[in-house]
N, C-alpha and C positions, 0 to 999 in steps of 0.2 A: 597285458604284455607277458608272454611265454619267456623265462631263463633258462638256460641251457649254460652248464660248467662242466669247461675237464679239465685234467691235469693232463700236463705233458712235463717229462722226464725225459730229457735227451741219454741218449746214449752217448757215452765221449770216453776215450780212454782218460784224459786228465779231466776234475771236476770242473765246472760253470758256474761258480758259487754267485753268478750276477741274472742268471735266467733260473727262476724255482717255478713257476707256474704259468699256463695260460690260462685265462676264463673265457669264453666265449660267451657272450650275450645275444640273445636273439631277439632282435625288436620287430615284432611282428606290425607293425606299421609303416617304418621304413625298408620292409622284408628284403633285411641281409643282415649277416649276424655282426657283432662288433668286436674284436678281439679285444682282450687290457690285458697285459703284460705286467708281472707282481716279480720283486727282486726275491732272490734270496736271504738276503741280511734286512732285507726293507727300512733300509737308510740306518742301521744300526753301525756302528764302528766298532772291529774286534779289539780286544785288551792292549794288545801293540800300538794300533791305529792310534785306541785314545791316547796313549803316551807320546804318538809325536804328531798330537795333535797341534797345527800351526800356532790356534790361539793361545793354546798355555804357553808358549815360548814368547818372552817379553820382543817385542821388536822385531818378529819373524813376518815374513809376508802371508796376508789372508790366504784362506782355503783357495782352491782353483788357481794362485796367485805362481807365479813362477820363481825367474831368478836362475842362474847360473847351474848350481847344484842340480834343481826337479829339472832342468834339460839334460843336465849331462845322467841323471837315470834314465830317465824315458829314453834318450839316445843308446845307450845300454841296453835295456830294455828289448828295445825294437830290434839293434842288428844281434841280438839271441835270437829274437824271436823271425827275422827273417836266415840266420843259419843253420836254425832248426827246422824251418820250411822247406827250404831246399837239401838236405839232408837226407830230410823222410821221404821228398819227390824222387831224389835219387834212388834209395833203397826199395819205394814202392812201382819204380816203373817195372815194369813187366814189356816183354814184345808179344805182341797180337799176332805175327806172321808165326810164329815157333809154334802156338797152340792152333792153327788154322791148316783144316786138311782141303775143305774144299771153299772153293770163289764163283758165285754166278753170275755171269754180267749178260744182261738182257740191252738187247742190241748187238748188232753185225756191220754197225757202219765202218767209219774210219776213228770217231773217239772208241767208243764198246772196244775195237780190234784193239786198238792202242792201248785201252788200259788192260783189256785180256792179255798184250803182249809184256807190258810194265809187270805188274803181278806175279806173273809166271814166271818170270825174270827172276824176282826176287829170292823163289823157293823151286828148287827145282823137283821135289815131290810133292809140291803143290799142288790140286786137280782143278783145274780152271777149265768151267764149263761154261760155252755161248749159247745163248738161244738164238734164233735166227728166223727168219719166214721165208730166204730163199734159201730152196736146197740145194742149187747147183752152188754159193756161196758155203753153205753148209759141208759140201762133197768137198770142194776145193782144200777148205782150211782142214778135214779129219786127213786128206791123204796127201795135200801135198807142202799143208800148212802154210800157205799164203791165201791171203784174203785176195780174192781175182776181180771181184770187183770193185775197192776201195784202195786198199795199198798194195797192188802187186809187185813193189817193188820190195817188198818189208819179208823177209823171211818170220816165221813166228816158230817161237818157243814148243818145243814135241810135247809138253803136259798141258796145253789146249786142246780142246775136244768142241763140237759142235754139234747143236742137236736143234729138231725142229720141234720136240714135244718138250713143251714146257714143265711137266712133271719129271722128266729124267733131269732136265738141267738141276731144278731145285730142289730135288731127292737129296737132303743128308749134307745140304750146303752152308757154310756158318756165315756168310755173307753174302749180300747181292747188291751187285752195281747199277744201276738202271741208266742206260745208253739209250733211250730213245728218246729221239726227237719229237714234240708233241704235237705234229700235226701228223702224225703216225701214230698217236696212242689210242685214240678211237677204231680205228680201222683193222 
């Protein structure tokens, strides 16, 4: 039987003093490896802990044991720990549209059009490019930006473009939508 160990060390900004190591074992018999997971303190209590520890208080309720007080921490506890969740969500959202110069959405039906027209919508120096297979669709939507075979009723957004080569559409594109239908994807 072949062993195999490592260590792994998270990265966190605050410490994990409950994850100190993985081992990986590899049992070459049942050939997949087995992980075990090893504490940090490895069931040790620090100098505090042992001080309020349940058993040395005469009449206090066992380890694990609850009672009034150990909920009303843990309830403490928890809503820090969910107002510090949503907090750090808040300060760490970021908008995706602000750092995004181009969008390519493959497909020219009536979804593809639509979301090229939502898109574009939203950023108006946005360069939202379609791929397409028909070029009179194609001609349509660069000059007179309606899609003439899908929604000609829909006026579209002047920062869509439309192209039949697929290398121009996704030249330099930071996203791509994929609008086609799949009994169209083979062909």
């Amino acid at each position: 039987m072949a062993t195999a160990t490592a260590t792994f060390l998270p990265h966190t900004p605050t410490p994990r003093p409950c994850l100190a190591a993985v081992a990986v074992h590899y049992d070459s018999s049942r050939h997949r490896p087995l992980l075990v997971f090893a504490s940090a303190t490895d069931g040790a209590l620090s100098a505090a802990e042992e001080e309020r520890e349940p058993d040395a208080v005469e009449g206090a309720t066992p380890r694990g044991g609850g009672g009034k007080e150990r909920r009303r921490v843990v309830r403490i506890a928890w809503e820090k720990l969910v107002r510090w969740s949503r907090s750090w969500r808040r300060r760490n959202r970021s908008d995706v549209l602000k750092t995004t110069r181009k969008v390519a959405v493959l497909g020219g039906g009536s979804f593809g059009t639509a979301m090229a027209a939502h898109v574009a919508a939203k950023k108006a120096d946005l360069e939202v490019a379609m791929l397409l297979r028909d070029d009179l669709v194609c001609r349509s939507i660069n000059y007179s930006h309606v899609n003439c075979k899908y929604l000609p009723d829909h006026r579209l957004p002047e920062n869509i473009t439309a192209t039949t080569s697929a290398s121009d559409a996704l030249s330099g594109a930071d996203f791509c939508f994929h609008a086609v239908p799949v009994q169209f994807i083979l062909s």
